[in-house]
N, C-alpha and C positions, 0 to 999 in steps of 0.2 A: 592797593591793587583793585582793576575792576571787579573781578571776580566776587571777592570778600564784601564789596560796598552794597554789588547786587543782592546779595545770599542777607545780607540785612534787609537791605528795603524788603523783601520776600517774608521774612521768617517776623518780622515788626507788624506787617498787614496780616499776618495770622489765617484769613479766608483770601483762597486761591484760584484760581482759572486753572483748567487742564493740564493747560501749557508751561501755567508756573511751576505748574510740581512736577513738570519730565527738566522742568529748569533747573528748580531742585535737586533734582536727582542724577545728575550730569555735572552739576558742580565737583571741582575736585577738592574741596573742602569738605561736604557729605561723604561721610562712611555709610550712612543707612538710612533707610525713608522706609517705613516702612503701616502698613494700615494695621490700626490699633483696635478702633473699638466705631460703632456706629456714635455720634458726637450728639446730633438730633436726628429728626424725622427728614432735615434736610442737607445735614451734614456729614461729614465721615473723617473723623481723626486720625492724623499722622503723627509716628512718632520720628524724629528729625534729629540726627547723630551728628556732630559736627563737631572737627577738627581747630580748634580757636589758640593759636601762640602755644602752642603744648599742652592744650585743654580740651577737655571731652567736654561737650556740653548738649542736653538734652534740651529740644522744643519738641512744642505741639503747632501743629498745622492742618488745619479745616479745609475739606473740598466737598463742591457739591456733589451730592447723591443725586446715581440718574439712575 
């Protein structure tokens, strides 16, 4: 499915555009996105909830701090 192929290419590049993470967050595989902790002075971490064949599976995903 396309859906599933994109939510990899995304969640595998780990640093994201704006647009990626409302991408993210719109998928209907994502249960949750939600901000974690500041990552660096330039970054800000997501934590990424995802629905996989009958699996919970936790990522991390980076977005620029503005």
């Amino acid at each position: 499915m396309i859906y599933i192929k994109r939510l990899r290419e995304l969640l595998d590049r780990k640093f994201l555009k704006d647009v990626e993470l409302l991408e993210l967050e719109d998928n209907e595989y994502v249960i949750e996105c939600k901000f974690t902790q500041p990552y660096n002075a330039h970054y800000n971490e997501y934590k990424v909830v995802v629905r996989e064949d009958d699996e919970i599976k936790i990522y991390k995903v980076y977005l620029k701090y503005r």
